[in-house]
N, C-alpha and C positions, 0 to 999 in steps of 0.2 A: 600493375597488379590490380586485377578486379575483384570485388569482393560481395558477395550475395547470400543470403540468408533461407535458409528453409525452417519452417515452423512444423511439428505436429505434435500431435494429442493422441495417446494410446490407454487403451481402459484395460487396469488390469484387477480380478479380484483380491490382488495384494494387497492388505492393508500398507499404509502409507508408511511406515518405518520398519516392514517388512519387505516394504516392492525397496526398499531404500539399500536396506542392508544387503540383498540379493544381486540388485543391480548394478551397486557401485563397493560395498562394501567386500563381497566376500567376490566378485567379478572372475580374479585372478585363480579362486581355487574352482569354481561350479563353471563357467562357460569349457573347458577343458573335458570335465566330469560328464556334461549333458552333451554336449555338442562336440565330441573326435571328431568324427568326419569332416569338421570346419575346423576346430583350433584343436592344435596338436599339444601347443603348451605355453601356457604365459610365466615370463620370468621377471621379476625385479630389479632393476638393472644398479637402481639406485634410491633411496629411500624405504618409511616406515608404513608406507598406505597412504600416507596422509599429502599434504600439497609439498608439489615439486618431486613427487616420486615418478621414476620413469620405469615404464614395462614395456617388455616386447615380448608380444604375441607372434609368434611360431603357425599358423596356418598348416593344416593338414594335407599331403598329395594333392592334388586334383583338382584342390578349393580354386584355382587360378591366379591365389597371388602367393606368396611366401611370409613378410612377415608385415608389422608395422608396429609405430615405436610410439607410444602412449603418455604425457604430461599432465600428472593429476594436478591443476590448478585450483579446483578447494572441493573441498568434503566439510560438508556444514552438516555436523548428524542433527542439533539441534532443530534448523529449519528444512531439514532435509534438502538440501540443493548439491550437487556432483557437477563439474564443471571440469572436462580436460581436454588436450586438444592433441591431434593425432599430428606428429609434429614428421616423421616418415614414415612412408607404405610404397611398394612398387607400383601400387594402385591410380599413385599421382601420376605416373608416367611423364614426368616433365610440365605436367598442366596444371596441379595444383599446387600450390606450397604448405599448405599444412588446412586442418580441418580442426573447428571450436565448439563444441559439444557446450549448453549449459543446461541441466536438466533439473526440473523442479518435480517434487512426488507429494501431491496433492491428497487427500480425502475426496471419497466421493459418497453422494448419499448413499451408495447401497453396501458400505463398508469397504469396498476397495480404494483404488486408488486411479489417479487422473497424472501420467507423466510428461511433463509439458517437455519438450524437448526443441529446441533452437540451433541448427548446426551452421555455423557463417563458416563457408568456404572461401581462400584465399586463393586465387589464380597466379600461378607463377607468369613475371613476364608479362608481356602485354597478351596472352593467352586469352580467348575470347569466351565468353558460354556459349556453346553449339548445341544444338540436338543432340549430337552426338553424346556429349561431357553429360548433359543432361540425361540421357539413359544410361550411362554408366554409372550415376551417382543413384540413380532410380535401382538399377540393381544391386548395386552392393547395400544400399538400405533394403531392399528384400530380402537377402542375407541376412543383413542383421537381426531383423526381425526375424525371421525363424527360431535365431540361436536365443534371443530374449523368452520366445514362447515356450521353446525348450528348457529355460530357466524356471522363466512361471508352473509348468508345470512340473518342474521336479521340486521346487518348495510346495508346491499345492501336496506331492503326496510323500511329504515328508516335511511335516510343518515343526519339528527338529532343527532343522540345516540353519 
């Protein structure tokens, strides 16, 4: 098993315990809400939200994969940190064995917030990283991203939710 790490930093105007609550808290009901076309529906398979809870996400026609199966390993609302790890998806295709998410929601000077995000992939097998592996992890984080943008702006115009 090989195992390699991607780091990034995304700026979002969300203040920091609001990008928090959006993206990890309330995840299950607003990605759904904003983004059908990509997730058709996330369900709780087991647990309260909080660590050791497992969700499977449902993926919409088209999207190219079908589902994947989610392990909240902590929700720190105090220091704001979301840490879980994507434990099945058909997306692994036999290459990966599961994917670790640890994400921190920072303050940033101009009132938003700074999400540091760390995802260490585990390679099934003596499975190697190829170009290949490596454009497909490139695009399914494009994905992701959209449907996060999709999130930020439905709390931006409904600062409510």
């Amino acid at each position: 098993m090989g195992v390699f790490t991607k780091e990034a930093e995304v700026s979002t105007p969300l203040p920091p315990a609001k990008a928090f609550k959006a993206f990890a808290v309330d995840i299950e009901n607003l990605m759904p809400k904003v983004a059908p076309q990509t997730v058709k529906s996330i369900e709780v398979l087991e647990g309260n939200g909080g660590p050791g809870t497992i969700r499977k996400i449902t993926f919409a026609e088209g999207h190219g994969l079908s589902h994947a199966k989610h392990k909240v390993d902590v929700l720190d609302k105090d220091n704001l940190v979301y840490a879980y790890t994507v434990m099945e998806s058909d997306f692994f295709n036999k290459k990966i064995e599961k994917i670790s998410y640890d994400i921190k929601f920072v303050a940033a000077a101009d009132g938003g917030s700074t999400v540091k995000v760390a995802a260490t992939f585990y390679t099934a097998g003596d499975t190697e990283v190829t170009p290949d592996l490596m454009a497909q992890i490139k695009e399914a984080s494009e994905k992701r991203a959209l449907v996060m943008k999709a999130i930020e702006s439905y709390v931006l115009a409904n600062p409510d939710a």
